[in-house]
C-alpha positions, 0 to 999 in steps of 0.5 A: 070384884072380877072374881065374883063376875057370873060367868056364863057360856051361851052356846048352840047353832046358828040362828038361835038369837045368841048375839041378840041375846048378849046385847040384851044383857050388856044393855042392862048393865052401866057398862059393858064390852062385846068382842066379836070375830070380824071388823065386819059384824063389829060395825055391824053390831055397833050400829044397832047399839047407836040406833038403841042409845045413840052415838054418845054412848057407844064407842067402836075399837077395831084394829083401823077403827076407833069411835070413842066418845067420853061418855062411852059405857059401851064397847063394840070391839073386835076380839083382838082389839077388845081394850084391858083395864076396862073392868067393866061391868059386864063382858062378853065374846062372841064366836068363842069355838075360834078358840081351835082356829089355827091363825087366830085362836090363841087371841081367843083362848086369851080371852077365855082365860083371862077377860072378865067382866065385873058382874057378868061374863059370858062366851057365846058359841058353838056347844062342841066348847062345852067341854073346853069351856067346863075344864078350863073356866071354873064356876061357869053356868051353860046355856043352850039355845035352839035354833028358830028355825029347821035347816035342810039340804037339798043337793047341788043345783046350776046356777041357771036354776038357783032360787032367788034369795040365794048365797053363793059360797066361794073359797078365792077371790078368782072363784067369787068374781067368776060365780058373779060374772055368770050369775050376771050373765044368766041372772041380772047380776049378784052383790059381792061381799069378803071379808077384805072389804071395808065395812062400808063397801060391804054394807053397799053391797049388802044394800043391793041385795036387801032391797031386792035390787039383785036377788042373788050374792057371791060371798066368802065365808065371811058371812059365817060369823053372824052376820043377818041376812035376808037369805033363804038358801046357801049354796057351796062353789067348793068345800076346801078353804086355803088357811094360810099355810095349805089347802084343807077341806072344811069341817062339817061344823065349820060348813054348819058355820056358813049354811046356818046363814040361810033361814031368817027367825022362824022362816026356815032355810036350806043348803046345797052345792053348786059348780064344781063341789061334790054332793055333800056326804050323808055323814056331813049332811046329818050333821049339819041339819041335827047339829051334832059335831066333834066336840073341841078337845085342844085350844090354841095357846100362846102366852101372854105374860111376856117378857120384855126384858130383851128380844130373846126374852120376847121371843123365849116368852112368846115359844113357851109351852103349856102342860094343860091338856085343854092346850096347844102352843100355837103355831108361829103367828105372823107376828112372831114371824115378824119379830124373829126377822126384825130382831136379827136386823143389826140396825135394829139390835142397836136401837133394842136399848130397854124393855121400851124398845122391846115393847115397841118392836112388839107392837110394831110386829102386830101390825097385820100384814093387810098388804100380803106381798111377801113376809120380807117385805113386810117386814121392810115396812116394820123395820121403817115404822119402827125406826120412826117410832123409836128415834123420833117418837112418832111417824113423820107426817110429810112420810106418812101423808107420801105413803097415803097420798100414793093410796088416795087414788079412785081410778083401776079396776076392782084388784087394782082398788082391792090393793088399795084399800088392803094398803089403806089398812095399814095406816089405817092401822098406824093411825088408830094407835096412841101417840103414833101419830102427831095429830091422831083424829087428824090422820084418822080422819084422813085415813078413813076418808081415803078408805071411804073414797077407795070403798065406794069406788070399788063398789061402784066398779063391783055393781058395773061389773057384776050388776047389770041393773040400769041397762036393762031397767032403762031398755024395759022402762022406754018399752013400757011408756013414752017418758021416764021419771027423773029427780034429784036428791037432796044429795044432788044425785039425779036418778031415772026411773030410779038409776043414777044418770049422774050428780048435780055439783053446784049449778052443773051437772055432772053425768054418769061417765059410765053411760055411752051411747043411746042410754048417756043420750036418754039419760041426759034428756030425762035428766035435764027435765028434773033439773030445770025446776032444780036449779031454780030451787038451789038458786034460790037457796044458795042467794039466800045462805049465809056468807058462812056456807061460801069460800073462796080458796086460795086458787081463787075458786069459790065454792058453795059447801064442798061444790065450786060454783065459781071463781074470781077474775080481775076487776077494775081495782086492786080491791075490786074483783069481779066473780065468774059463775060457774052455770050449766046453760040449761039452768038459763040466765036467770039462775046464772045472774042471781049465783052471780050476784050472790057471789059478788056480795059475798066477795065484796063484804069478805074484802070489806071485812078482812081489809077494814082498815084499808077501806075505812082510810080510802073513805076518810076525808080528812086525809089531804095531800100528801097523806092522801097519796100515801094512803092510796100507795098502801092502798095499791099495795093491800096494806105494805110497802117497803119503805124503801119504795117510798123513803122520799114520800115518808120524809116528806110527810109531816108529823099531823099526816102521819098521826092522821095514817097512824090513826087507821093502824098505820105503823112506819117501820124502819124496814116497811110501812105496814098495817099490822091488822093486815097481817094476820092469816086470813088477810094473808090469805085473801092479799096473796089471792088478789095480788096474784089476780092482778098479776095474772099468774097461772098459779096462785101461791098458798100462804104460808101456815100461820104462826111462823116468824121465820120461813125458808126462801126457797131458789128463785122466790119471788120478793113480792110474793114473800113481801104479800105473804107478809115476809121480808127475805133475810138471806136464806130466809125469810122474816114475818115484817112485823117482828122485824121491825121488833128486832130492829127496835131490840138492834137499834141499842146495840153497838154495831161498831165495836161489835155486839153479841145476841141476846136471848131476846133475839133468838126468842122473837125470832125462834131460831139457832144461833148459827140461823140467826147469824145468817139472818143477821149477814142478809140483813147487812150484818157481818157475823164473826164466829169464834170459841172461846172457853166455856165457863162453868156454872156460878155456885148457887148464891152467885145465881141467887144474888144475880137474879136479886139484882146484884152485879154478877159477872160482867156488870150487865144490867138485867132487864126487867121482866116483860119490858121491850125496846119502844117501835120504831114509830114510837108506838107501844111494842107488839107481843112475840107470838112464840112459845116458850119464855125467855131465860132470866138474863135477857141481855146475856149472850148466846152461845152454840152450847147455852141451850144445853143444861150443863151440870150444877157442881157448885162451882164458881164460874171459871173457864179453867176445867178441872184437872185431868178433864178435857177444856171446853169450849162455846160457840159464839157470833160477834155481829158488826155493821158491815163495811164491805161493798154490796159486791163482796156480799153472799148472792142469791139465786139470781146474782142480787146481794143478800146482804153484807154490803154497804148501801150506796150512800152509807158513810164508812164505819156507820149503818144507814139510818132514816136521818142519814145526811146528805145534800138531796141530790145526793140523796136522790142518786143514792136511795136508802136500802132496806139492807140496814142497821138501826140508825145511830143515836143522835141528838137531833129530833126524830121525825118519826118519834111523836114523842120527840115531836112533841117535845119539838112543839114545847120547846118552840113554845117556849 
């Protein structure tokens, strides 16, 4: 079908409506894809398409800049971006006369060559590639346009004298921020727009300049490349341009490129030079006002059918030659340059395993060098990405949110800012491509926001530097009447006579740093009228939006949308905190109560939810006695307690009082007595808030993220802030509570005597290695003895098949059923493990260091006899006994406390302790239980614990 596209070439000066055109035709078709020269244009240019059909339709690909949603039939790309495997029905490229640019020609000629659309391909352009056009793409139909309106040169001016709605063109950043200063100086002020500015700094500069708020604009020839302008004059700083490699003058059509900008539709334009470049010459001059240039005779080239078989085959592919004389191999790209340094690294030679690798080095090698420090050091970076990328699949998160992090910074002057936003680009750039990165629209997003914060920073410092907009609007406003016009937004930024003073963040107001002196005193006095009436009216919304626009964050701040508008502080109850409103005086203490109030309910119904079962148990009556003081004991301790804490207090209670606990969700586990509601994260995360209140601490842990079974303890943590965060430490880490108490039910079967080995169960629920689990097992009392012993090999096939089928296999070990677990401690139905993955079909097999890898299948029987002239192998495996060392010889933490790997005091040798541990209740007393324990023996007698067993108690008695 491609071969049947209509193929047509637009070609002619500026101001001809080309572009408009296009968009026109690609909007007549189902689908469509425009490639156009500049990441600038192409924001642009998507912009009026989601104005025309929405954003549901239109998607962006840039090379730091990818909008795409499902929907999209139309593509906004930049020519290098420009997606293959599309084939859409209608393509076109823009600025096609880049074919003959030296750096980034060969990515046009490509497109030249080789992008179609289904039905309808057009190039749009300059009418000196006619001739290229027509040797090179066969079938092609050309259309000319005439420009709208006459462009004319009126020779050099100051720029004292420059008219207004005038463009200043410099060729260096030194050139552009010097024309600015002394426009600034001599004119009220200039926008700034580059081709380095992000799109959203440039498009705030060209803000300035279209509203009329400056009437002049220093620019780089940036705005060549289509984009639409109010400009009526363009005037050149200099007429040479430093392409990378030297410096060389402009041709007369690229000098035509620039000053066509000047003249809107029909309103004519003119052109001229300023500041130290000469009259233009009347060869050039003729030139530029007819339209008339040296047609292009040669296309940079580069191939594009590559060979990624090795480095040197890339490399080989890439230097290929053509004999078409419309064609020139192009110089070396910094890609190139890039694969050539890198592929002479020995590191990365060894990773060059396939044509995989290969490909990744190329892409990894067209990453932009946007930073521009040297090609050594670019490279450098390369080297590290690719790295990432080929032995890990992916750029880690913790490097790359250190390399953001340094970036994500507002503060320095505008090179300072410059910097920053060139370096966002790269992961900007890293983020935008697919399966780099872990979480893309994450890093995306992240990226983008760092680039927006960046953007409007180094615009804000732009406008301070080279608009002096306020001062003097200010000083003209106070000599022509007694009082200034100030209002607010609904963005919350506070404006006299239209100039920003500052924003209003909550229920304060935050002034405008920049002003000192007289003019921070005017603005805050006029701004502070606007305001009363303000804060009345946000008062008034805030008390009555919803709980779902409030938040409180985890170092107590409370914050209304993105603003804070208080914090909490310790009340009179665990449960009870009181809130502090964060108000400007000047709102008076009407606005300060009712944000107050309004804090206060939201605070009250968040703990009211969250802590439900905690506040329906401290309400309940029927709770007497002993019950009662348990419940207050949980209470105090937001739903946990170790059961150690209250071993005696749990012997004492009764089998009614502790079915009235259970009730309201009570669980009484062997190691703590818990709400299990309570532990998902959110309570977690309110329970760490207000536990950390009532200590008073400076600052506040976070919670940890959700869905970890296991977490590491890091030197000196806190017990109790582990024991809030809903974990119980276990040697060098530290285990989620409930799924302890899982694991004591799975350790309460073993025996601990003779020793025992652990299942795949254990390590399933608990989500860890064998070596981790051993030492999990030592901080819980255990001793872990590592040994080796032979590996055996794989059973044949029917020997698997008859083991799965229930016949008995090797050792007689019985196969518990599937979806089955151990009852809890309390007697109560067993929690779900929320771990992903399923547990090997032998539940209760052993678990070596080696079973997690697949071994081969050779049809053998299982034997620990390796083949003759092969190597024995051998399994790691634990073998777990209740530990009979005192607590001394244990292994201790960072603050000389036993992690484990000692009896408890009270413990009789050769036994773990248990909840039913005899004794006299002196003994007792002096030796309370620890929580370094094993499940308790089986024993004939009742367990006070166990329901069930309480109920068979009653029915025997009743006989």
């Amino acid at each position: 079908m491609a071969g049947q596209s209509r193929i047509v070439a637009v070609l002619g000066p500026t101001n001809t409506g080309k572009t408009h055109y296009a968009l026109e035709r690609m909007l007549a078709h189902r689908t469509g894809v425009i490639g156009l020269p500049l990441r600038l244009l192409a924001r642009e240019v998507y912009d009026r398409l989601v104005r025309l059909r929405g954003p549901s339709v239109v998607a962006l690909v840039t090379g730091e800049e990818r909008i795409v949603p499902e929907r999209a039939a139309y593509w906004v790309c930049t020519v290098e971006a420009m997606p293959v495997g599309l084939d859409p029905d209608f393509l076109a490229v823009d600025e096609i006369q880049l074919c003959a640019d030296p750096e980034r020609g060969h990515v046009f000629t490509d497109r030249l060559l080789n992008a179609r659309g289904r039905h309808e391909t057009m190039f749009l352009g300059s009418d000196t590639m006619r001739g290229a056009i027509a040797g090179l793409v066969p079938g092609v139909r050309f259309l000319g346009r005439e420009r709208f309106s006459q462009l004319s040169y009126v020779g050099p001016k100051k720029i004292s004298r420059m008219p207004a709605r005038s463009a200043i063109v410099g060729f260096s950043v030194e050139g552009v921020y010097a024309i600015a200063e002394a426009i600034r100086r001599l004119r009220g002020g200039a926008a700034v727009v580059m081709g380095a500015l992000s799109p959203r700094t440039r498009n705030a500069q060209v803000e300035l300049y279209q509203n009329g708020d400056v009437d002049f604009m220093v620019a780089t020839d940036a705005i060549g490349m289509g984009l639409n302008l109010d400009i009526d004059h363009v005037a050149f700083a200099g007429l040479n341009k430093f392409d990378g490699r030297r410096l060389r003058p402009l041709a007369p059509n690229e000098l035509a490129q620039i000053a066509g900008r000047a003249g809107r539709h029909m309103r004519p334009g003119s052109f001229g030079t300023t500041g130290e470049a000469p009259p233009l010459g009347p060869e050039v001059i003729d030139a530029i006002e007819n339209h008339r240039f040296t047609p292009i005779r040669k296309l940079e080239w580069r191939n594009s059918r590559l060979d990624f078989g090795s480095a040197d085959r890339l490399i080989a592919s890439l230097e290929q030659t053509t004999d078409n004389p419309w064609l020139t191999r192009a110089r070396e790209a910094d890609d190139l340059v890039a694969l050539r340094t890198l592929a002479a690294l020995p590191q990365v030679r060894a990773r060059l395993d396939g044509p995989q690798a290969v490909r990744l080095l190329w892409d990894v090698c067209r990453i932009p060098d946007f930073r521009g420090i040297s090609p050594a050091e670019h490279a450098g970076l390369l080297e590290r990405i690719y790295g990432f990328l080929h032995d890990g699949g992916q750029v880690p998160d913790d490097w790359l949110a250190r390399q953001i992090r340094r970036i994500d910074r507002t503060d320095g002057d505008i090179d300072t800012l410059s910097k920053r936003l060139a370096y966002i680009r790269t992961w900007t750039y890293v983020a935008q491509r697919r399966g780099w990165v872990d979480d893309e629209s994450h890093w995306r997003g992240e990226t983008r926001a760092v680039e927006d914060r960046l953007s409007d920073a180094l615009h804000e410092r732009l406008t301070q530097r080279f608009v002096d907009r306020r001062t003097s609007v200010l000083l003209r406003r106070l000599k022509q009447k007694e009082s200034l016009v100030a209002e607010v937004n609904d963005k919350g930024e506070v404006s006299v006579e239209g100039q920003f003073a500052g924003r209003l963040e909550g229920f304060r107001f935050i002034q405008d740093p920049s002003a000192r002196g007289e003019e921070a005193r005017t603005l805050r006095q006029a701004s502070e009228k606007a305001l009363r009436p303000e804060f009345h009216l946000r008062a008034d919304r805030f008390y009555n939006a919803p709980d779902t626009e409030i938040d409180f964050t985890e170092q107590g701040g409370l914050m209304w949308g993105e603003h804070a508008v208080g914090k909490l502080v310790a009340g009179p109850e665990p449960l009870k905190p009181r809130v502090e409103a964060f108000v400007d005086e000047e709102a008076g203490p009407d606005v300060a109560q009712k944000v107050e109030r309004r804090l206060q309910h939201f605070v009250d119904r968040k703990i009211a939810t969250l802590f439900e079962p905690l506040i329906a148990m401290s309400r309940d009556e029927g709770l007497t006695g002993l019950a009662r003081g348990f419940a207050f004991r949980l209470i105090e301790g937001f739903g946990i307690v170790p059961r150690e804490r209250v071993a005696g207090e749990v012997r004492e209670l009764d089998q009614e009082a502790r079915a009235s606990l259970r009730r309201h969700g009570v669980r009484f586990g062997q190691y703590t007595i818990f709400l299990p509601a309570l532990l998902k994260p959110a309570p977690t995360r309110l329970r760490l808030l207000l536990w950390a209140l009532g200590k008073g601490l400076d600052e506040f842990p976070s919670s940890p993220p959700p869905g970890l079974v296991t977490i590491p303890v890091p030197a000196g943590a806190d017990e109790e802030q582990l024991l809030m965060s809903g974990y119980r430490p276990a040697g060098a880490r530290a285990i989620r509570i409930d799924m302890l108490e899982r694991l004591a039910d799975m350790l309460r079967g073993q025996d601990s005597r003779a020793g025992f080995e652990a299942t795949p169960d254990m390590l399933s629920i608990t989500g860890l290695t064998l070596e981790q689990f051993a030492g999990l097992m030592e901080g819980l009392g255990y001793r872990a003895e590592r040994g080796e012993r032979p590996k055996a090999r794989p059973a044949r096939a029917q020997d698997a098949l008859a083991q799965a089928d229930g016949a008995p296999g090797a050792g007689g070990a019985d196969v518990t059923p599937e979806g089955t677990s151990a009852p809890q401690a309390d007697g109560s139905e067993p929690e779900e493990a929320t771990l992903a993955g399923t547990a090997p079909e032998r539940p209760d097999a052993p678990i070596t260091a080696e079973t997690a890898e697949d071994a081969p299948n050779d049809g053998m029987a299982g034997d620990a006899t390796p083949a003759e002239g092969e190597p024995p192998v051998t399994e790691v495996f634990y073998t777990f006994t209740w530990a009979r060392r005192k607590r001394s010889a244990g292994r201790r933490d960072g603050r000389g406390r036993a992690e484990g790997g000692g009896r408890p005091k009270g413990a009789k040798p050769g036994r773990g302790p248990s909840k039913g541990q005899k004794g006299t209740g002196k003994e007792r007393a002096a030796k309370p239980a620890s929580w370094h324990a094993r499940p308790p023996k089986k024993e004939k007698g009742i367990d006070p614990d166990n329901p069930f067993a309480a109920a068979l108690m009653a029915l025997k008695s009743g006989d």
